[in-house]
KEKE-102992 format. One record per residue (C-alpha): residue number from 1; residue in one letter; chain; x, y, z. Coordinates in Angstrom, 2 decimals. Example, Ala and Ser with C-alpha at 12.3 -4.5 7.8 and 13.67 -1.06 7.14 Angstrom:
BEGIN
+-----+---+---+---------+---------+---------+
!   k ! r ! c !    east !   north !      up !
+-----+---+---+---------+---------+---------+
!   1 ! A ! A !   12.30 !   -4.50 !    7.80 !
!   2 ! S ! A !   13.67 !   -1.06 !    7.14 !
+-----+---+---+---------+---------+---------+
//
This chain:
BEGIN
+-----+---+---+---------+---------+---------+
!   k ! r ! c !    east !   north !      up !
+-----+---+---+---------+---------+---------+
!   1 ! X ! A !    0.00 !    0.00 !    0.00 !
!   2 ! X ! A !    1.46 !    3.63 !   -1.12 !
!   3 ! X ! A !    2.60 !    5.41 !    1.90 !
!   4 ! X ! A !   -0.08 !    8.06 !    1.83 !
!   5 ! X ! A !   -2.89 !    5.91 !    1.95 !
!   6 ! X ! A !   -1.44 !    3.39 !    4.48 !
!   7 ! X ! A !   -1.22 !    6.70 !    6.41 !
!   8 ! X ! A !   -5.11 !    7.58 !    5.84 !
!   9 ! X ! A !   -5.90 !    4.27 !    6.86 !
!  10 ! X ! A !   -3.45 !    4.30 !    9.87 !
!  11 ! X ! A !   -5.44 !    7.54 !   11.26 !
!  12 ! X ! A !   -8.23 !    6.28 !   10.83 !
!  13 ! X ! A !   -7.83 !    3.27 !   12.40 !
!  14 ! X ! A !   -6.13 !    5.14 !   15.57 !
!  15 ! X ! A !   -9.09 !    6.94 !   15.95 !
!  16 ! X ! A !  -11.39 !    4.46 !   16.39 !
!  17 ! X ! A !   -9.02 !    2.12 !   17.93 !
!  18 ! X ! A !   -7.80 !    4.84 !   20.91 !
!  19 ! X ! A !   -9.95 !    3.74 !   23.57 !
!  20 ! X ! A !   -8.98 !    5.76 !   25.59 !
!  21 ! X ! A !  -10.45 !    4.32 !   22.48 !
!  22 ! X ! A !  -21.43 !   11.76 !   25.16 !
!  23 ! X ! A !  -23.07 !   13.13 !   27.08 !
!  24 ! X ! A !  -22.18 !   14.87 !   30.52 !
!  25 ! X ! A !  -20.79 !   18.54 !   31.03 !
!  26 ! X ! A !  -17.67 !   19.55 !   29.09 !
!  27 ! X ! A !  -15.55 !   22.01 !   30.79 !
!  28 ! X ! A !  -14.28 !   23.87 !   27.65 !
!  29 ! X ! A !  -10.56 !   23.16 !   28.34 !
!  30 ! X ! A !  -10.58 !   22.71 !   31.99 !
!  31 ! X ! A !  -10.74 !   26.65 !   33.30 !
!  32 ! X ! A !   -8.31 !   28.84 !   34.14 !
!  33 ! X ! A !   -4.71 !   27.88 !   35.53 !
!  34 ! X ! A !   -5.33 !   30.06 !   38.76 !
!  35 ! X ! A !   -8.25 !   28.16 !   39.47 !
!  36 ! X ! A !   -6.32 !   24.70 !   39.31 !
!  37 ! X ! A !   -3.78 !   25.84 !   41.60 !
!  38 ! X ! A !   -6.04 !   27.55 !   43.72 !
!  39 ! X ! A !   -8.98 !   25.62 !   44.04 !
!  40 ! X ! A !   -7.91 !   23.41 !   46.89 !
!  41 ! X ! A !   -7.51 !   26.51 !   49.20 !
!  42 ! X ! A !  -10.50 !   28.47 !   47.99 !
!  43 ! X ! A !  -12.77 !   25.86 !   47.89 !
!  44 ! X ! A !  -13.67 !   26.11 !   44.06 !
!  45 ! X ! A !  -13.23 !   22.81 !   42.02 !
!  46 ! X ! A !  -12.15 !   23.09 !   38.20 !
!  47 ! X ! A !  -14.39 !   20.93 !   36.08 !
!  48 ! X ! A !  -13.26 !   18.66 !   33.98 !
!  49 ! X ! A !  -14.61 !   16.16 !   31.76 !
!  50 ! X ! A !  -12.81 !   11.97 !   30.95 !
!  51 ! X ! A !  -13.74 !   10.18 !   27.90 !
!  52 ! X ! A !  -13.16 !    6.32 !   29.34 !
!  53 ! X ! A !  -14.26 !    3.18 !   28.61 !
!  54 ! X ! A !  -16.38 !    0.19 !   30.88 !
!  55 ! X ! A !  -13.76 !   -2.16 !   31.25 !
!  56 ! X ! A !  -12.01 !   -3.21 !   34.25 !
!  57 ! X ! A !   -8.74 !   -1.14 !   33.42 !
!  58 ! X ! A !  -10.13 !    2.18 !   34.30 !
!  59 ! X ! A !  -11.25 !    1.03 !   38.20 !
!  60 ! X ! A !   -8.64 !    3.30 !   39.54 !
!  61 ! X ! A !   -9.99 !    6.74 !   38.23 !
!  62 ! X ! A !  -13.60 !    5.88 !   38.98 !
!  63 ! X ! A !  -11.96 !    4.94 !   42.59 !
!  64 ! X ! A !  -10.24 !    8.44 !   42.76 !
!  65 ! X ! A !  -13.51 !   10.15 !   41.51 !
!  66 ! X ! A !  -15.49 !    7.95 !   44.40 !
!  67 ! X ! A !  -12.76 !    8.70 !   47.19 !
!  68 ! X ! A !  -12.45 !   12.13 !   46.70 !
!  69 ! X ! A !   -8.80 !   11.77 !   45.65 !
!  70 ! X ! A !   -9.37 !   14.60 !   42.36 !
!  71 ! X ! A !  -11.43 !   16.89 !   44.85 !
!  72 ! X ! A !   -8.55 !   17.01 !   46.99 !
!  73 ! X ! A !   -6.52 !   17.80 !   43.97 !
!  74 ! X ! A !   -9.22 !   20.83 !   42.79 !
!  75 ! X ! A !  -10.98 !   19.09 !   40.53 !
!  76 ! X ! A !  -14.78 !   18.08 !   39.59 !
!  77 ! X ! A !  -14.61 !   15.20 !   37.23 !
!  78 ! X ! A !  -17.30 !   14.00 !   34.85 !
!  79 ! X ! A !  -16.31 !   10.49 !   33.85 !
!  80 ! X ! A !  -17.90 !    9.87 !   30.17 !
!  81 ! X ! A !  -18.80 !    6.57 !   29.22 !
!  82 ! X ! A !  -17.75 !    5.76 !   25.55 !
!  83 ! X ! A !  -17.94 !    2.71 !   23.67 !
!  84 ! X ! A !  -14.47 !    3.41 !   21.60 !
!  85 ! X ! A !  -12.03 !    6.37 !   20.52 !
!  86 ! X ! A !  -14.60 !    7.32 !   17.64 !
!  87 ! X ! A !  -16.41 !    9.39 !   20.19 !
!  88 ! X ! A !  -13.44 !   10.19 !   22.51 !
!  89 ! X ! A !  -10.43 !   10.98 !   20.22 !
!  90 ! X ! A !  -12.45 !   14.05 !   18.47 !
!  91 ! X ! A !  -13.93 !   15.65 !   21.94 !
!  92 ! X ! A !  -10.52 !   15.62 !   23.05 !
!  93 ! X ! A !   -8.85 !   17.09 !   20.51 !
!  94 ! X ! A !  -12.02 !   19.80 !   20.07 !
!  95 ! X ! A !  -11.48 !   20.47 !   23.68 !
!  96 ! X ! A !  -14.92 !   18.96 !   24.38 !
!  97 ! X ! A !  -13.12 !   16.27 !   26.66 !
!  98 ! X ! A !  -10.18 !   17.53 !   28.66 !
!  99 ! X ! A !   -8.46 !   13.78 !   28.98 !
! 100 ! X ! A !   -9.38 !   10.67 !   27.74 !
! 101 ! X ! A !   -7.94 !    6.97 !   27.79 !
! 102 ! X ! A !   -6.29 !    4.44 !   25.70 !
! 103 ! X ! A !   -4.23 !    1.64 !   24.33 !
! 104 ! X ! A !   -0.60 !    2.97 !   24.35 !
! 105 ! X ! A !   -0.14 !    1.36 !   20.66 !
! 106 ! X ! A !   -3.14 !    3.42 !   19.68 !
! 107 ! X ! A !   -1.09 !    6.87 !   20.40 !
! 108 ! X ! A !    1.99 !    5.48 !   19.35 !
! 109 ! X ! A !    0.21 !    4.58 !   16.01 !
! 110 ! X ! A !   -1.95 !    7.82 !   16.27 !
! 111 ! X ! A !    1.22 !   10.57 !   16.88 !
! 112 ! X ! A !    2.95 !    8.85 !   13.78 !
! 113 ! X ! A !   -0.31 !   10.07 !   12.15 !
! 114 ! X ! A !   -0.34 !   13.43 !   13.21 !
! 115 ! X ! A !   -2.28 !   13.66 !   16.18 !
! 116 ! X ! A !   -1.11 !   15.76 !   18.67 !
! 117 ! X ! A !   -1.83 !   13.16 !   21.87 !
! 118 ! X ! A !    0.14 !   12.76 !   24.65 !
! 119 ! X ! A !    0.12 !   10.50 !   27.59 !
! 120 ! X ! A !   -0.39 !   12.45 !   31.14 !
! 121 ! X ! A !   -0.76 !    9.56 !   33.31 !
! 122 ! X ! A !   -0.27 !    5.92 !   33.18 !
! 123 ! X ! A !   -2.96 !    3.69 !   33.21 !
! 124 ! X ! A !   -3.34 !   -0.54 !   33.66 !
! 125 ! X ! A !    0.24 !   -2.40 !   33.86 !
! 126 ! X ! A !    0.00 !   -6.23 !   32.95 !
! 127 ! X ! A !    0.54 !   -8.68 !   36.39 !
! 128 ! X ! A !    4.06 !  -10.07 !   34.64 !
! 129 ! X ! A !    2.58 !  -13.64 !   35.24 !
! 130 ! X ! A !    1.11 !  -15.09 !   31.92 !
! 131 ! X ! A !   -1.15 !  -17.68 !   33.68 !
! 132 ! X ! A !   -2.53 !  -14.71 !   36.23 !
! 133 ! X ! A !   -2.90 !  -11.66 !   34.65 !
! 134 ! X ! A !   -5.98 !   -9.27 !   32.62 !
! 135 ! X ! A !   -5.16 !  -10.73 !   29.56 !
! 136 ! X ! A !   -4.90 !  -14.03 !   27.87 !
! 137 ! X ! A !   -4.79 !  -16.27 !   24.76 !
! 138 ! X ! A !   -7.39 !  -18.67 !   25.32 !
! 139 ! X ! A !   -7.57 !  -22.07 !   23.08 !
! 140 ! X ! A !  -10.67 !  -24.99 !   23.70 !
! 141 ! X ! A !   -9.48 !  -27.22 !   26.43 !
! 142 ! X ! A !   -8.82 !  -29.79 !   23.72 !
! 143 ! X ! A !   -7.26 !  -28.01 !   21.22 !
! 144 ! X ! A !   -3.80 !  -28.94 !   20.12 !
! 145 ! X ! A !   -2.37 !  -26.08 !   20.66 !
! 146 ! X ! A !    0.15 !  -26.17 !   23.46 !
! 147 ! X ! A !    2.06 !  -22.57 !   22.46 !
! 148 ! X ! A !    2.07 !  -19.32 !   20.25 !
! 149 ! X ! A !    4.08 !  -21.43 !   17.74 !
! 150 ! X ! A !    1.16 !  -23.61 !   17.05 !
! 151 ! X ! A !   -0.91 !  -20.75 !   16.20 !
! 152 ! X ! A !    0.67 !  -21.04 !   12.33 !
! 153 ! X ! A !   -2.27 !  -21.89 !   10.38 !
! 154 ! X ! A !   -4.48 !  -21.20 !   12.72 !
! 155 ! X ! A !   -7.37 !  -18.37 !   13.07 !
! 156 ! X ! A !   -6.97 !  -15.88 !   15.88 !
! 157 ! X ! A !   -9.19 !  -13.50 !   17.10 !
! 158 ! X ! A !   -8.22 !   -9.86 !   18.48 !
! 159 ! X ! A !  -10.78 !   -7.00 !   18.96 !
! 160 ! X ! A !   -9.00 !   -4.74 !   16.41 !
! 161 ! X ! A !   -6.48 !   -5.31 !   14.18 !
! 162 ! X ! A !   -3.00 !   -3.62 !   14.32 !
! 163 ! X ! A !   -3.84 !   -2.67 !   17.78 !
! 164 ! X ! A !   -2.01 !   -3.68 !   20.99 !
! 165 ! X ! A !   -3.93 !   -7.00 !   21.45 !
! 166 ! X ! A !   -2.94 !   -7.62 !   17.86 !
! 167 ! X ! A !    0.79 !   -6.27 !   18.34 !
! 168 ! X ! A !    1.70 !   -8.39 !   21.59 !
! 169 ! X ! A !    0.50 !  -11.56 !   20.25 !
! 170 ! X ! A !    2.56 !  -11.13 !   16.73 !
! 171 ! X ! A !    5.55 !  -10.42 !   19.18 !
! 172 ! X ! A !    4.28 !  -13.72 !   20.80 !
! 173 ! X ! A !    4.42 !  -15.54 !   18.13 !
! 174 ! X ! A !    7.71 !  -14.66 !   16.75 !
! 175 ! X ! A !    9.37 !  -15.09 !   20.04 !
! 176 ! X ! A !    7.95 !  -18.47 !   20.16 !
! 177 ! X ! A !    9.61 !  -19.19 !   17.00 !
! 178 ! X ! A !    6.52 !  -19.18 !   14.29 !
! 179 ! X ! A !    6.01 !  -17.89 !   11.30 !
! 180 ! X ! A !    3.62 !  -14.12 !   12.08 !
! 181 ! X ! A !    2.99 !  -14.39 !    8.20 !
! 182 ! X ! A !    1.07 !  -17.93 !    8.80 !
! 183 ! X ! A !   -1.47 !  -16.47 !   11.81 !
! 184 ! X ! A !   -4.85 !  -15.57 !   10.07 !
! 185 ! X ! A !   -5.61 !  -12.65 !   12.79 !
! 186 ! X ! A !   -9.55 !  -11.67 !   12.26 !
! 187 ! X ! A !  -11.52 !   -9.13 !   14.00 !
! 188 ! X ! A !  -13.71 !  -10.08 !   16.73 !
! 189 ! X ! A !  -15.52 !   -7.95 !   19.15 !
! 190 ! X ! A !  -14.17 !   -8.54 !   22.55 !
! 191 ! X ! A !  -18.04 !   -9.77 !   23.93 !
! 192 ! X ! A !  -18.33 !  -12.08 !   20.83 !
! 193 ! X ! A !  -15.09 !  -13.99 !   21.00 !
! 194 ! X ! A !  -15.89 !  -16.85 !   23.44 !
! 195 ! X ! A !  -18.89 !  -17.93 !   21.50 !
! 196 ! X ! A !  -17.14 !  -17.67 !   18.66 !
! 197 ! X ! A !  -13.91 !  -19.70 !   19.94 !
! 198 ! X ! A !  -16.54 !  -22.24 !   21.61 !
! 199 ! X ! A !  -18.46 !  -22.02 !   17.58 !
! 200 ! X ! A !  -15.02 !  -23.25 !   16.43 !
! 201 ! X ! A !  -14.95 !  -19.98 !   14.00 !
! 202 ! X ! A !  -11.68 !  -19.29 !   15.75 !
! 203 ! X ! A !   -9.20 !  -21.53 !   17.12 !
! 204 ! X ! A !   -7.57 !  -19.06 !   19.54 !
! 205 ! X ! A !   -8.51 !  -15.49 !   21.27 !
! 206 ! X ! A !   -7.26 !  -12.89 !   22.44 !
! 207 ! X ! A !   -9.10 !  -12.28 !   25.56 !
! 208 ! X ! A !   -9.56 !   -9.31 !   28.49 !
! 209 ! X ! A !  -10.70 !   -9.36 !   31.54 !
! 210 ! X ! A !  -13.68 !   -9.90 !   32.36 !
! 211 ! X ! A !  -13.74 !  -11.85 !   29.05 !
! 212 ! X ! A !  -10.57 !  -14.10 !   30.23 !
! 213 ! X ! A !  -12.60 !  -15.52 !   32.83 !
! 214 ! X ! A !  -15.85 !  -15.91 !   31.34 !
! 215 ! X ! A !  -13.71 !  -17.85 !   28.53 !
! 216 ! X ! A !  -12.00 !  -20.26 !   31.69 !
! 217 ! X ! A !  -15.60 !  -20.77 !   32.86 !
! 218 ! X ! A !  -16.93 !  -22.38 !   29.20 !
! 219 ! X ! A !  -13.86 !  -24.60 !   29.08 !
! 220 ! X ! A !  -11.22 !  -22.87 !   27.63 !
! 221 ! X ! A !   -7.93 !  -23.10 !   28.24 !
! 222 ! X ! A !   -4.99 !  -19.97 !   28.65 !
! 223 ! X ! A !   -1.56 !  -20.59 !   26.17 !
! 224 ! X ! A !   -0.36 !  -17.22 !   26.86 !
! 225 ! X ! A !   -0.48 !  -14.24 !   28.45 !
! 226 ! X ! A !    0.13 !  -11.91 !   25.78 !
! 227 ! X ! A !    0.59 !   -7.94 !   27.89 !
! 228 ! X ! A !    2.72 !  -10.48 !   30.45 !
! 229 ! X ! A !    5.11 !  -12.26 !   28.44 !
! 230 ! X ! A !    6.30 !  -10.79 !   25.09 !
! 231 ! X ! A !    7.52 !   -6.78 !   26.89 !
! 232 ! X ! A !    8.44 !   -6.87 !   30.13 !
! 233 ! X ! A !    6.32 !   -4.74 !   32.84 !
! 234 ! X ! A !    4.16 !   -3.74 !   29.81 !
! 235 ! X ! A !    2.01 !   -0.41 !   30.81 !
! 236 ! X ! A !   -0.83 !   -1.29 !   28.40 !
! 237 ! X ! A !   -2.88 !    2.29 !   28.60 !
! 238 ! X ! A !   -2.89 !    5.75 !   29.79 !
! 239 ! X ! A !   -4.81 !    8.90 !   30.03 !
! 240 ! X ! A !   -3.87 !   11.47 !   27.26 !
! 241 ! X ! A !   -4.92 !   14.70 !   25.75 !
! 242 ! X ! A !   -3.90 !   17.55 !   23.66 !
! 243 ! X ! A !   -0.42 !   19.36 !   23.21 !
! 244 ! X ! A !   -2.59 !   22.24 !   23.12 !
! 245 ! X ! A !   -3.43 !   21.86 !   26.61 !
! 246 ! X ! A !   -0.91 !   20.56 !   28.07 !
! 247 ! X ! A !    1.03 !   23.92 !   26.59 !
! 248 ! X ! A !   -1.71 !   26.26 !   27.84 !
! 249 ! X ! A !   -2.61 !   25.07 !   31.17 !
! 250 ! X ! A !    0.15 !   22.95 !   32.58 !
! 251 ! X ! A !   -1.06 !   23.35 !   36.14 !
! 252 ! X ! A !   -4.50 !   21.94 !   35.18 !
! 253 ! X ! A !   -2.38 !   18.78 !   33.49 !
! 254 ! X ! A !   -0.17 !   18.16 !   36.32 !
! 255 ! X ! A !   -3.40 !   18.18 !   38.80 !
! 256 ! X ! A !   -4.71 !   15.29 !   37.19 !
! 257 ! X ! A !   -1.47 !   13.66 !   36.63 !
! 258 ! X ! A !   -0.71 !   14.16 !   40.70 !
! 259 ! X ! A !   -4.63 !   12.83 !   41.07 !
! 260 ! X ! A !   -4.40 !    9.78 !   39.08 !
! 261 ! X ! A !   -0.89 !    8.78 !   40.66 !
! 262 ! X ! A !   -2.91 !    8.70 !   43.97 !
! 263 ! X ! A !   -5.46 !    7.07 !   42.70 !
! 264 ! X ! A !   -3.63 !    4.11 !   41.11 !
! 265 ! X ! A !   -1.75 !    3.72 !   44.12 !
! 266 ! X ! A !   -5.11 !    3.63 !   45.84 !
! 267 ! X ! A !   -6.17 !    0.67 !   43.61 !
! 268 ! X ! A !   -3.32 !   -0.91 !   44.79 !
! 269 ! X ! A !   -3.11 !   -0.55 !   47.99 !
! 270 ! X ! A !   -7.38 !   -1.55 !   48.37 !
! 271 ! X ! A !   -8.17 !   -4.35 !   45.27 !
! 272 ! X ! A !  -11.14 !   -5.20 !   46.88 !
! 273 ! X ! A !  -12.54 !   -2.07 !   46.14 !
! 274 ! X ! A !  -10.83 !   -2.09 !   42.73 !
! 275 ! X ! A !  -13.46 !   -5.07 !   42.10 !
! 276 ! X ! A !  -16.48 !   -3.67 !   43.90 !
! 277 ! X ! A !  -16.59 !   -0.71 !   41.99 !
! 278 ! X ! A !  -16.44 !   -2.28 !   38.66 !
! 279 ! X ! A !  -20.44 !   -2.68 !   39.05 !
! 280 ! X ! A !  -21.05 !    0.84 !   39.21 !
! 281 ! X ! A !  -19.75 !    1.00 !   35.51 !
! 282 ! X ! A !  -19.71 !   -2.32 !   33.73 !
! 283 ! X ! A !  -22.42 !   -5.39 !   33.45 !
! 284 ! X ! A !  -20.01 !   -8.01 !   34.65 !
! 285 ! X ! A !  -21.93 !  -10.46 !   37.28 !
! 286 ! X ! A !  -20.69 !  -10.53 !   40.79 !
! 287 ! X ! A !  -19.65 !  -14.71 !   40.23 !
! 288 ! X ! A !  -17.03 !  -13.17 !   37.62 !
! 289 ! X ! A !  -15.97 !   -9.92 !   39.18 !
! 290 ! X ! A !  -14.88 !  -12.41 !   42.05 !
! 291 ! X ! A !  -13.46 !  -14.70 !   39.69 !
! 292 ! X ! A !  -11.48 !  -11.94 !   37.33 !
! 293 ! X ! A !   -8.11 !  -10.93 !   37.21 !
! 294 ! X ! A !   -7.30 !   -7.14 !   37.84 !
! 295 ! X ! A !   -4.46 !   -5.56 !   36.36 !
! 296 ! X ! A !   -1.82 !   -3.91 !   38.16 !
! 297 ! X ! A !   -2.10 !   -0.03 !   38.82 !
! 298 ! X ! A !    1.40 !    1.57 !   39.03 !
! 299 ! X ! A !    1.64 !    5.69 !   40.00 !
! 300 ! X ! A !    4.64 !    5.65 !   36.94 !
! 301 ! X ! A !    4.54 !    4.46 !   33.61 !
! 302 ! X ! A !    7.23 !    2.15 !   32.40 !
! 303 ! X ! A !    9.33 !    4.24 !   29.93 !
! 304 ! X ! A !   10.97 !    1.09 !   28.47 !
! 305 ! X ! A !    7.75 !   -0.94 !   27.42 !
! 306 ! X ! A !    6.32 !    2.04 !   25.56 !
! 307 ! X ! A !    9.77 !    2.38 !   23.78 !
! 308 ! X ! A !    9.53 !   -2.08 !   23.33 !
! 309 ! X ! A !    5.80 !   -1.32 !   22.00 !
! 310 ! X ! A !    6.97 !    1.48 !   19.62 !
! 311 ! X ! A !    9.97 !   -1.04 !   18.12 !
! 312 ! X ! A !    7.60 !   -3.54 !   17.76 !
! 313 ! X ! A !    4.84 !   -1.57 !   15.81 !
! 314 ! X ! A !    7.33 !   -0.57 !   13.42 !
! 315 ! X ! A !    8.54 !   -3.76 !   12.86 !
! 316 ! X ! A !    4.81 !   -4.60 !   11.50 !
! 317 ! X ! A !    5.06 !   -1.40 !    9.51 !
! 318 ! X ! A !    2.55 !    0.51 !   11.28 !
! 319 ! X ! A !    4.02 !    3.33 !   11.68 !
! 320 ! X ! A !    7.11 !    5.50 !    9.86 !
! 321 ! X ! A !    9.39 !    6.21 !   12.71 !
! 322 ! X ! A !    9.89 !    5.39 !   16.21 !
! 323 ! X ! A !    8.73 !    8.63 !   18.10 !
! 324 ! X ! A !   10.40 !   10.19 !   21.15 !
! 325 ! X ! A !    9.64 !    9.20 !   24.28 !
! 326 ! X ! A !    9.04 !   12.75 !   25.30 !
! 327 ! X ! A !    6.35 !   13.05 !   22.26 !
! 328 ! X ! A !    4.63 !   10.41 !   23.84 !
! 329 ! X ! A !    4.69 !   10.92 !   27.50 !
! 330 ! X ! A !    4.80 !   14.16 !   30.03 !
! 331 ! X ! A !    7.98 !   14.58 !   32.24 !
! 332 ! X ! A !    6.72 !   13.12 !   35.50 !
! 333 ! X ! A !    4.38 !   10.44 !   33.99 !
! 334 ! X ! A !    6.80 !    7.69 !   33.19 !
! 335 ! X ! A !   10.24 !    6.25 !   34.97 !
+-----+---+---+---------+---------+---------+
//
């Protein structure tokens, strides 16, 4: 494909693959700086708004929200529900949204396109332990497959392709020693891809939590965990937004960077709740929430697996040129 439409489709697949990628109040860029660094001695709470997503990797801000963690910081947050980075990606660059979340290949891809995202705060970080972490490949119980080199041939579902699901499991595959070229990789929505692996349309997935679990309960069995094993410490998300604002109201940034760090230490520190209030957001039964894996939630992001992820997305040509770390990521995010 000529460069400049492998670059239209790149964008537009970053857009609606940023999940970090509605309704609610926008704040119109967040108010003033004064009132960021003053609203925790006057009394007056910036509004803000968060494009996010219902899965289980963004328990740690609706935490923070619920514990008054970004009140204490100055700030009134409207969390936005969103189904993908469709909706999220253009309120946050329009200003609409102040911050948003996502996959960290989706801004990697997305700044090779153009768009002027940044990470502010890091999000999910995998376990490190393939057989207990947020994110699996799951085979039947009886399938043959014993490994990601037995997935030649075979059909494997991810949600989106040349995403980080999609990324990590290529990487998998070639560091098992297959061939990437022989994986047929085919799009399957995340809540469709156990019935589909039980159907026998698929012979592998690429499953999340709560979808993992739900996959263990109907049989299936996990080969690999694909954010655990192929980059070490992988940080698999963060919250982002604009260069714009980050430029005009650096105060109002670094509130909500100091607000999530709390908060994701806060997840930490009290997983229990990290489960409990996944019902206030998501429709996953109690019998799984109890069941599920939760990710870990680190204050820092890891510097070195977003430079891993970067290499590795431009091995599979997906984007030009390995960006800078500091075009990706805020001094004071990462370590």
């Amino acid at each position: 494909m000529p460069r400049t439409l492998r670059t239209l489709a790149v964008t537009a697949a970053a857009l609606f693959a940023l999940t970090a990628c509605g309704s609610g109040s926008t704040s119109g860029g967040g108010g003033s700086s004064a009132e960021a660094a003053d609203a925790t001695t006057s009394g007056e709470l910036t509004p803000i708004e968060v494009g996010v997503i219902p899965i289980v990797d963004v328990a740690s801000i609706y935490l923070g929200v619920q514990e008054g963690i970004f009140e204490d910081h100055g700030l009134d947050v409207t969390l936005t529900l969103a189904q993908g980075g469709a909706a999220i990606v253009p309120a946050v660059q329009s200003g609409q949204m102040d911050f948003g979340f996502s996959n960290v290949a989706s801004i990697i891809i997305g700044r090779d396109a153009g768009l002027p995202l940044k990470i502010v705060a890091t999000g999910p970080q995998s376990t490190g332990d393939g057989q207990d972490d947020a994110a699996a490949v799951m085979v039947p119980g009886d399938s043959e497959i014993q490994s990601m080199a037995d997935l030649e041939g075979r059909r494997v579902a991810v949600n989106t392709l040349n995403n980080i699901n999609h990324a990590t499991a290529y990487e998998g595959v070639k560091q098992a020693g297959g061939t990437v070229e022989g994986v047929d990789f085919v799009e399957v929505g995340f809540p469709d891809m156990v019935g589909q692996l039980q159907a026998g349309n698929v012979d592998a997935i690429t499953a999340v939590e709560p979808f993992v679990t739900m996959a263990e309960q109907g049989g299936a069995r996990n080969i690999y965990g694909f954010f655990a094993e192929p980059v070490q410490d992988l940080s698999v998300s963060g919250y982002f937004t604009t260069d714009q604002l980050i430029e005009q109201d650096p105060e109002l940034v670094e509130a909500f960077t100091a607000a999530m760090k709390e908060s994701q230490q806060y997840a930490t520190d009290h997983p229990e709740d990290a489960k409990a209030i996944l019902s206030s957001y998501t429709s996953i039964d109690a019998e799984t929430v109890d069941e599920l894996t939760m990710p870990a939630f680190p204050q820092l992001h890891n510097v070195a697996s977003l430079e891993r992820m970067a290499e590795i997305l431009r091995e599979m040509d997906l984007i030009e040129e390995i960006p800078a770390t500091s075009d990706l990521l805020v001094d004071g995010a990462g370590q």
